[in-house]
VOGUDO-556017 format. One record per residue (C-alpha): z, x, y. Coordinates in Angstrom, 1 decimal, always signed. Each point is the difference from the previous one (the first is absolute). Layout:
SITE, Z, X, Y
...
end
This chain:
SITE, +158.9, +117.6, +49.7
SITE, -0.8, -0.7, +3.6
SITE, -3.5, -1.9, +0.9
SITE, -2.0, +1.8, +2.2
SITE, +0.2, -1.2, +3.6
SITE, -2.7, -2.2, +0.8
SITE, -2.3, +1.1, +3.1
SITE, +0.2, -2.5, +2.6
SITE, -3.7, -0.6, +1.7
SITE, +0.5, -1.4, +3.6
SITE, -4.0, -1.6, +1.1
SITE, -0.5, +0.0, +3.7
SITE, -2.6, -2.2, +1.5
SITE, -1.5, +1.8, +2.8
SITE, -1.1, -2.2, +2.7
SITE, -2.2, +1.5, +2.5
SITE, -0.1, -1.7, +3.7
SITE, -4.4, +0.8, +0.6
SITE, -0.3, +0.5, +3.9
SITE, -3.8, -0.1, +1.0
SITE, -1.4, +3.2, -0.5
SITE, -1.3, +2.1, +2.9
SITE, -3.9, -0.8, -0.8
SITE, +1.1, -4.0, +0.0
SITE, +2.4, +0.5, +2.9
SITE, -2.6, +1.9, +2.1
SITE, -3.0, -1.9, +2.0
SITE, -3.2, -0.6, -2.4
SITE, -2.0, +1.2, +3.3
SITE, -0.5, +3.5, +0.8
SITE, -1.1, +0.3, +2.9
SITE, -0.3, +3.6, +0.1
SITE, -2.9, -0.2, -2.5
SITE, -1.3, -2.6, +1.5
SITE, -1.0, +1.7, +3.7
SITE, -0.7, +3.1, -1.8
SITE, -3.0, -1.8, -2.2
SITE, -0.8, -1.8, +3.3
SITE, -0.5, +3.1, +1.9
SITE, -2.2, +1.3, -2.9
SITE, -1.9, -2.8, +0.0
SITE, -0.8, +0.2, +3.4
SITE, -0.9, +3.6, -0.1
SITE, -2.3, -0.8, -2.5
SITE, -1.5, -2.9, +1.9
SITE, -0.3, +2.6, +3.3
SITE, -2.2, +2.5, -2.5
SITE, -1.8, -2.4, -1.9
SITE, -1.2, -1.9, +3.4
SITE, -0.3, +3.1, +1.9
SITE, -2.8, +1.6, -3.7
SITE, -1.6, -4.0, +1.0
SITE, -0.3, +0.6, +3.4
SITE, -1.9, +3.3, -0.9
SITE, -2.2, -1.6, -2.8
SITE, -1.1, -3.3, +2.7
SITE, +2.2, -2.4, -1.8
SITE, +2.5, -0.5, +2.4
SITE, -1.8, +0.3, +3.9
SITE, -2.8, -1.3, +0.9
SITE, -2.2, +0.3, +3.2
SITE, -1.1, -4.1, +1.5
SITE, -2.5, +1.6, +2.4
SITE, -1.8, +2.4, -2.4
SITE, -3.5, -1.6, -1.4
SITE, +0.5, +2.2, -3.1
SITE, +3.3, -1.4, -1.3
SITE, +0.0, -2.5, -2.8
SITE, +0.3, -3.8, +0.7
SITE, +3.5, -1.2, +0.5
SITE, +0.3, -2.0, -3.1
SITE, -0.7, +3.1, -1.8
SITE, +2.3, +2.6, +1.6
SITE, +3.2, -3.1, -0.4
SITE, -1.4, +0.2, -3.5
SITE, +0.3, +3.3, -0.3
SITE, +3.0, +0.4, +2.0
SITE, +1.8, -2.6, -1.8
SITE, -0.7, +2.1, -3.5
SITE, +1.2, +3.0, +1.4
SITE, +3.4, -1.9, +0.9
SITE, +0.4, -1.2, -3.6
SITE, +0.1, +3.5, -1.1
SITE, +1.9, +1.7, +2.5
SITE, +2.7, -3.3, -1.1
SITE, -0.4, +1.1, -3.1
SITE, +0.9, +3.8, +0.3
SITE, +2.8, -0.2, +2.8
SITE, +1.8, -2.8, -1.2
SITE, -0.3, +1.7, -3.9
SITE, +1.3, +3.3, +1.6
SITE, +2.7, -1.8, +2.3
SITE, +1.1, -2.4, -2.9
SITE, +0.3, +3.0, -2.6
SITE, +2.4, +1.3, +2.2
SITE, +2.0, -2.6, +0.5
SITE, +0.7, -0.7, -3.5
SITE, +0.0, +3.7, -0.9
SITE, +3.0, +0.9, +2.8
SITE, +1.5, -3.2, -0.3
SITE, +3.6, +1.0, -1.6
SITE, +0.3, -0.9, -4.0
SITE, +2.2, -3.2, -1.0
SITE, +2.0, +0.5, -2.7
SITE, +1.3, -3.1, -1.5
SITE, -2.4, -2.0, +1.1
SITE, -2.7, -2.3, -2.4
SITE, -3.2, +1.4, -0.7
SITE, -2.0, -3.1, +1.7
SITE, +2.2, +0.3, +3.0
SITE, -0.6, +3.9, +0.7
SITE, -3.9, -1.2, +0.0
SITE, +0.7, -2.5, +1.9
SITE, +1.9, +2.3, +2.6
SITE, -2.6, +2.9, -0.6
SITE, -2.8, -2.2, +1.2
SITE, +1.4, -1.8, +2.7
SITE, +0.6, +3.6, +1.6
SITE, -4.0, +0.9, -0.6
SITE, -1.0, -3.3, +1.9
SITE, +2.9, +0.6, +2.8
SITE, -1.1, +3.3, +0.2
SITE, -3.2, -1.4, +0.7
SITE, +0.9, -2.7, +2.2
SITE, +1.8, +2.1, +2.5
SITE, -3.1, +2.3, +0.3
SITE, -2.3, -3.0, +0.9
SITE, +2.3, -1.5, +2.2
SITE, +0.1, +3.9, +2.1
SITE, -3.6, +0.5, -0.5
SITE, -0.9, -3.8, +1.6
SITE, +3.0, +0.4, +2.4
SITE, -2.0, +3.2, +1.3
SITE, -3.2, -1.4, -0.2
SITE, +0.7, -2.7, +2.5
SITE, +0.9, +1.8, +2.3
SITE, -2.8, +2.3, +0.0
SITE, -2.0, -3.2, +0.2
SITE, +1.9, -1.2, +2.8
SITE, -0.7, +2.9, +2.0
SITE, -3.6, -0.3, -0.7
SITE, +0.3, -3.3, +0.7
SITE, +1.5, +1.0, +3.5
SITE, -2.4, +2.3, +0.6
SITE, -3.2, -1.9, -0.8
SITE, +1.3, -2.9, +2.3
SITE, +0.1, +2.6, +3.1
SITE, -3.1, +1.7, -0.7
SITE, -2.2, -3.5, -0.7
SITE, -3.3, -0.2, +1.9
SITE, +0.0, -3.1, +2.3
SITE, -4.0, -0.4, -1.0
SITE, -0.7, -3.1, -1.2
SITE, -3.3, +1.8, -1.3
SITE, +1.7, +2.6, -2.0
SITE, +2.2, -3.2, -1.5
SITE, -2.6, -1.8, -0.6
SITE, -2.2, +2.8, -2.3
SITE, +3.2, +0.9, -1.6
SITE, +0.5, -3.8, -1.4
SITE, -2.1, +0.9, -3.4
SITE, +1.8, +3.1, -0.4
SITE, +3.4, -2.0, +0.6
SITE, -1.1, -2.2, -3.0
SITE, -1.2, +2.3, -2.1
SITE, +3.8, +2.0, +0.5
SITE, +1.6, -3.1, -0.8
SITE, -1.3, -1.0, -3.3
SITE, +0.9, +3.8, -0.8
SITE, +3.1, -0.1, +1.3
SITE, +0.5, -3.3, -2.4
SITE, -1.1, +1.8, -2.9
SITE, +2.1, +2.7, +1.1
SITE, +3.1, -2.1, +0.0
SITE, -0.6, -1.1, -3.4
SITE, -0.7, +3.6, -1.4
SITE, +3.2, +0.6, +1.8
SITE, +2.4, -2.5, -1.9
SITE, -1.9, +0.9, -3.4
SITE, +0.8, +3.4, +0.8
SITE, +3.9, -0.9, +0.5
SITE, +0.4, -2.3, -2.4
SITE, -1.1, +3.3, -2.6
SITE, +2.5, +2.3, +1.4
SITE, +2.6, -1.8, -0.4
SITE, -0.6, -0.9, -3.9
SITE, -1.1, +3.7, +0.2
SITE, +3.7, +1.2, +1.3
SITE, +1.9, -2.6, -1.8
SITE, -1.5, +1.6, -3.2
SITE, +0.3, +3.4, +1.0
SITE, +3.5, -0.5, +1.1
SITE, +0.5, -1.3, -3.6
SITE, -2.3, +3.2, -1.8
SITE, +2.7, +2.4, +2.0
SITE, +3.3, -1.6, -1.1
SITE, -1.5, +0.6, -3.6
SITE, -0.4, +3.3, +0.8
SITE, +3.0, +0.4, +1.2
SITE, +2.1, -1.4, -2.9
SITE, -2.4, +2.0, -2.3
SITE, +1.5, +3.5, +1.3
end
């Protein structure tokens, strides 16, 4: 009586060569994202200043008797700054994280990590354009003052309190100013964060 044939089992050991994946491959910046939040942001900033400008809180008229003191307008002012930083960069720094593409095989802590660095770049390269434009509106101003000034030493001379009184609010202004930026940039940095969340939710 013959013994059944005995099936022979051959194991193979796959062995799989890994080649980085196309989200580790790729760069962690997206930069796409991050001028689109930046133009957001400064759309929002154009709004928001242009609703302060209509409310008094961003103009304000030296030679008019019936305008506040200086100290208060920068006071003022400065507020106002703090929560149009708050809204733009919010908005811009949503967006990055929100558009920024999804990593996939990536840590959790490091697509936080990526998510919020695009919120704060997002609202970086928005400052950096808004100041960049800012100067040189000044400097024009500046150009223009310095051709129009009286040669009076009269007019200089009554304008000296004036001059003072614009300086300690341009001080206070300054420090409103880097309050302000300091905000938004904690502000986009966690917004850029809140969007990546989002994203990875859907």
């Amino acid at each position: 009586m013959a013994r059944p044939q005995g099936i022979a089992v051959a194991e193979f050991e796959e062995v799989v060569v890994s080649s980085p994946s196309s989200a580790l491959a790729a760069a962690a910046t997206d930069w796409g994202a991050i001028v689109g939040g930046a133009l957001a942001a400064i759309a929002v900033s154009i709004i928001l200043f242009t609703a302060g400008s209509g409310f008094g809180l961003s103009t304000v008229e030296p030679w008019s008797f019936a305008n506040r003191a200086p100290e208060t307008f920068a006071i003022g002012a400065g507020i106002w700054l703090i929560v149009m930083q708050w809204l733009s960069a919010g908005f811009g720094g949503y967006l990055a994280g929100r558009l920024r593409a999804k990593s996939i095989g990536v840590r959790t802590d490091e697509v936080l990590f990526r998510d919020t660095a695009h919120g704060l770049l997002a609202w970086a390269l928005a400052t950096v354009i808004v100041a960049a434009l800012l100067a040189l509106v000044a400097g024009s101003a500046a150009a223009v003052a310095t051709n129009a000034a009286p040669a009076a030493d009269a007019a200089a001379n009554a304008s000296a309190a004036i001059a003072e009184q614009a300086r300690e609010a341009g001080a206070n202004f300054s420090i409103f100013t880097a309050i302000s930026l300091l905000v938004g940039g904690l502000i986009g940095a966690v917004a850029g964060g809140l969007g990546g969340y989002h994203r990875d939710a859907l």
